[in-house]
C-alpha positions as CSV (number, residue, x, y, z in Angstrom):
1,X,0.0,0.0,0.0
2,X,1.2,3.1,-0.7
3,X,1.9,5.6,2.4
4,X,1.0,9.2,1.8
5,X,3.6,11.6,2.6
6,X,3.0,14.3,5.2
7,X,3.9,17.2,2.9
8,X,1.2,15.4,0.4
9,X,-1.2,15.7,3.7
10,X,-0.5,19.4,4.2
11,X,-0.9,20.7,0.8
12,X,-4.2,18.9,0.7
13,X,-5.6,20.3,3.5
14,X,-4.4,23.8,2.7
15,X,-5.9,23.5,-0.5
16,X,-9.3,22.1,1.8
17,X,-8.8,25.6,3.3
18,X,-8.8,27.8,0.3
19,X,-11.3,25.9,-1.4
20,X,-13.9,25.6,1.2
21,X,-12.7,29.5,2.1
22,X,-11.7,28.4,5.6
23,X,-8.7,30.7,4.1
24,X,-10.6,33.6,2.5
25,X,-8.7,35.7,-0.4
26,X,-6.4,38.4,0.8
27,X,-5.7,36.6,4.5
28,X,-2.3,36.8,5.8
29,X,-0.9,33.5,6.7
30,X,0.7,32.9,9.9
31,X,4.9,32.7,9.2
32,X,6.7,29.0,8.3
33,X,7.3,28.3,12.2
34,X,3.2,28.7,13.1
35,X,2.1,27.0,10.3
36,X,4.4,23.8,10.8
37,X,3.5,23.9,14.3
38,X,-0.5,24.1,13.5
39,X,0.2,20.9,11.1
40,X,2.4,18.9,13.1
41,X,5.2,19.0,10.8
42,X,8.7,20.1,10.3
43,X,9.3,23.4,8.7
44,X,11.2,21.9,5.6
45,X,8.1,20.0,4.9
46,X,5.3,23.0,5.6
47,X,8.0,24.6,3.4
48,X,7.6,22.6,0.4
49,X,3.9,22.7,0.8
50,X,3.6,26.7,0.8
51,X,6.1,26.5,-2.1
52,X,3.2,24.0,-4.4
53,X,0.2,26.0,-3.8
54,X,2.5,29.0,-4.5
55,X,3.1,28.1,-7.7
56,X,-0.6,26.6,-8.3
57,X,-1.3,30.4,-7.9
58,X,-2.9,30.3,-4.7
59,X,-0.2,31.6,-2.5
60,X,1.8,34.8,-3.1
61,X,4.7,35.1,-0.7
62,X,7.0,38.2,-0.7
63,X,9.3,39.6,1.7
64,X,7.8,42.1,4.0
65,X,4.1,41.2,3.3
66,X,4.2,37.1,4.3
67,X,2.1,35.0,2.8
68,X,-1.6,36.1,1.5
69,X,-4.2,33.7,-0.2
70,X,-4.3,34.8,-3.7
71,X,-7.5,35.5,-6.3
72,X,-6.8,32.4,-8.2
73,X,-6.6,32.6,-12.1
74,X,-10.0,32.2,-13.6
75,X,-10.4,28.7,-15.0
76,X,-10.6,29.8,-18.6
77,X,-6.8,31.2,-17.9
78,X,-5.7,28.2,-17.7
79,X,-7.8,25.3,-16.8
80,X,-11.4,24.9,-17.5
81,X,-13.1,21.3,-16.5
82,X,-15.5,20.1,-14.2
83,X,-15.4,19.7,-10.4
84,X,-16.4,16.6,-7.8
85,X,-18.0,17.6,-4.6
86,X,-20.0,15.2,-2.2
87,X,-23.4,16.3,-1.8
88,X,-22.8,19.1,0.8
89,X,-20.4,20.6,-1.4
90,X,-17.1,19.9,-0.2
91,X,-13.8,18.6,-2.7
92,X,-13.9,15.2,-3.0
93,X,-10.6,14.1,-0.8
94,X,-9.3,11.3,-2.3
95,X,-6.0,8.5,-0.6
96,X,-3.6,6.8,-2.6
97,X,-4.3,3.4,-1.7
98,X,-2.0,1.2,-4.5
99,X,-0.3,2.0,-7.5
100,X,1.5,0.5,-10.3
101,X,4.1,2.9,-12.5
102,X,5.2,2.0,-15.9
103,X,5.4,2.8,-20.0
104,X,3.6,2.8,-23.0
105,X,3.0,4.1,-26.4
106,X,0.5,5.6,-26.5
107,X,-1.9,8.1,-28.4
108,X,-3.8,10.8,-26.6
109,X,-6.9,11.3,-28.8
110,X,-5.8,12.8,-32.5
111,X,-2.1,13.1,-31.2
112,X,0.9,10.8,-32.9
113,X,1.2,7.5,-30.2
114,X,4.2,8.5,-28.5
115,X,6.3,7.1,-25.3
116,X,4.1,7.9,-22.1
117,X,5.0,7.5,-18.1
118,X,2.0,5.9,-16.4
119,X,0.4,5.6,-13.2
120,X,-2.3,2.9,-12.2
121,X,-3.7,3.6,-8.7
122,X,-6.5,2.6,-6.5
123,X,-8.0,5.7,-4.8
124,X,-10.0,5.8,-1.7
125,X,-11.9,8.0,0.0
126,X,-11.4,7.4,4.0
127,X,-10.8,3.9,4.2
128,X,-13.0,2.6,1.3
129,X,-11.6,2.2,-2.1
130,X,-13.7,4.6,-4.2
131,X,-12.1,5.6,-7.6
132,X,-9.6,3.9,-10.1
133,X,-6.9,6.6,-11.9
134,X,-4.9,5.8,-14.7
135,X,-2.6,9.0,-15.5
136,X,-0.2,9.1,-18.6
137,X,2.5,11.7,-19.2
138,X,4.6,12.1,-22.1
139,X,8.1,10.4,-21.4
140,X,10.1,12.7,-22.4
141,X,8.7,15.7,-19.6
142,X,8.5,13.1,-16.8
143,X,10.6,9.6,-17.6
144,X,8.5,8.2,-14.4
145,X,5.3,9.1,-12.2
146,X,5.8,9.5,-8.6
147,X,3.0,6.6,-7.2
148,X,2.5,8.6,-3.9
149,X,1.6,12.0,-6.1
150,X,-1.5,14.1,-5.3
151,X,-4.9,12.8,-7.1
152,X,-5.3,16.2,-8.1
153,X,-4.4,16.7,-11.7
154,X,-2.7,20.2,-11.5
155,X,-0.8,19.3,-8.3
156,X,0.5,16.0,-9.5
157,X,1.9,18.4,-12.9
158,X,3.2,20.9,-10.5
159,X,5.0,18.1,-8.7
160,X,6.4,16.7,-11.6
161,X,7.5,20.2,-12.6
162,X,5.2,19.6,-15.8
163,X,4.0,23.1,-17.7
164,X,0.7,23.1,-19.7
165,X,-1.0,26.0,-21.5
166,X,-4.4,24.6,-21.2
167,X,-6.1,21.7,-19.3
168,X,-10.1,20.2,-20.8
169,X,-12.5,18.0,-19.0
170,X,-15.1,15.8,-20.3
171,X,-17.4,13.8,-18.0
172,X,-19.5,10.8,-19.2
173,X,-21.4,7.6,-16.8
174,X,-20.8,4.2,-16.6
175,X,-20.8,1.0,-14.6
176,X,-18.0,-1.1,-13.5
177,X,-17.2,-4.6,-15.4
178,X,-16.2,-7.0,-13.5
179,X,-12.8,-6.1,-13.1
180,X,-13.1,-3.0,-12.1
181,X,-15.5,-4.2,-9.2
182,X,-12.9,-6.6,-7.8
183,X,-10.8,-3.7,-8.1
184,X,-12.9,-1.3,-6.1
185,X,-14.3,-4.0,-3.7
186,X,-18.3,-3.0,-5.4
187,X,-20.9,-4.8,-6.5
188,X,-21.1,-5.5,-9.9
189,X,-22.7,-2.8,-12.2
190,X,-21.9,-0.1,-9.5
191,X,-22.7,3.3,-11.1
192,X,-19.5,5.4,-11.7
193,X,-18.3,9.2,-12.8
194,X,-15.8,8.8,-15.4
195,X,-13.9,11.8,-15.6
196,X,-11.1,12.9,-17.9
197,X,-8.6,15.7,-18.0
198,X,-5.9,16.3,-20.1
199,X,-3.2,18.5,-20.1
200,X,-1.9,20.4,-23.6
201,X,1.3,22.1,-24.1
202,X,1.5,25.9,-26.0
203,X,1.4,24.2,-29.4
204,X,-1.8,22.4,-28.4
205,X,-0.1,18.7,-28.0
206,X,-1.5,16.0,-25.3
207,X,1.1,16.5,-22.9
208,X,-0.4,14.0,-19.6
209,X,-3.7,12.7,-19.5
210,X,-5.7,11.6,-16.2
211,X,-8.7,9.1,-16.2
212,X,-10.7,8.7,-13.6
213,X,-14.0,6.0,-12.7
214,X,-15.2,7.1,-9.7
215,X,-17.9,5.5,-7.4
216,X,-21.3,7.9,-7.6
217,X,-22.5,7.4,-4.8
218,X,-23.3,10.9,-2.8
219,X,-21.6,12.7,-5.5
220,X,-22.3,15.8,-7.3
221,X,-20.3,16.9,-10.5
222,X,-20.5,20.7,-11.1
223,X,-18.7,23.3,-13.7
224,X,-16.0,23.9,-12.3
């Protein structure tokens, strides 16, 4: 099983915090030291969190002002997809639970097949498996896919230090085959979300592609 590193932990829940506006637009954060200590983590680690959602936009951190939560980029700026919330509207949080990294050639819709990184993973949400992923990432920007990086699709390309110009959704319904319910530990014909986003470079090329069949259950998928 894979283990979910703390910094993974604290940029998720920052992100919670932003998101849910627990962290409203404009707030000063307290300084490295107080946030570490809030998280129960070291200060290299809270570190490298601040530094991810910095540059996911979200942050802006200069000297003599601290660190303020940012107006994020409107989603036709650079990303424009669809969002998964349970039915109270919070992000869908979403565990690494196992994962499988390899290669293939492969062609991301009208794009030449070319060398791709991938990454197989079982997903769960608290302790029950929830969602399977498949994410594929041209070779030649990212030889291999970390197996403990973030669900979410930007993070995971900011981790891998993986530019894009422009990132599209599509959305479509489904129910598991057989495999995919051993997988997920559901009955057969269990109804699932299956969500795609893929990542394009400046020239409009696939660059990294995520796929994702998610349980439905108490799930509601929203413009995002």
């Amino acid at each position: 099983m894979a283990r979910e590193p703390l910094y993974r932990k604290t940029e998720e829940e920052m992100l919670r915090r932003i998101r849910s506006g627990d962290w409203e637009i404009g707030r000063r954060l307290p300084n490295e030291f107080s946030l570490a200590d809030e998280f129960g983590v070291s200060q290299g680690t809270m570190r490298r969190a601040l530094i991810t959602l910095e540059g996911m936009g979200l942050l802006t951190r200069k000297p003599g002002r601290g660190t303020i939560v940012a107006k994020a980029k409107p989603s036709s700026d650079k990303t424009a997809g669809l969002l998964l919330t349970d039915l109270a509207g919070a992000p869908l949080q979403l565990t690494v639970m196992r994962a499988t990294s390899s290669t293939a050639q492969v062609s991301l819709g009208p794009s030449p097949a070319m060398r791709m990184a991938q990454l197989e993973r079982i997903l769960k949400r608290g302790s029950v498996r929830f969602a399977l992923e498949d994410i594929l990432v041209s070779a030649a920007l990212c030889p291999k896919l970390k197996e403990t990086a973030s669900p979410d699709f930007e993070v995971l390309l900011s981790e891998h230090d993986i530019g894009f110009d422009q990132i599209t959704a599509t959305a479509s319904a489904a129910v598991t085959t057989m495999g995919q319910s051993v997988a997920l530990a559901c009955d057969r014909y269990t109804a699932l979300i299956c969500l795609t986003r893929t990542a394009y470079d400046a020239q409009g090329q696939a660059i990294a592609q995520q796929d994702l069949r998610i349980i439905s259950e108490e799930l509601r998928l929203s413009a995002s």
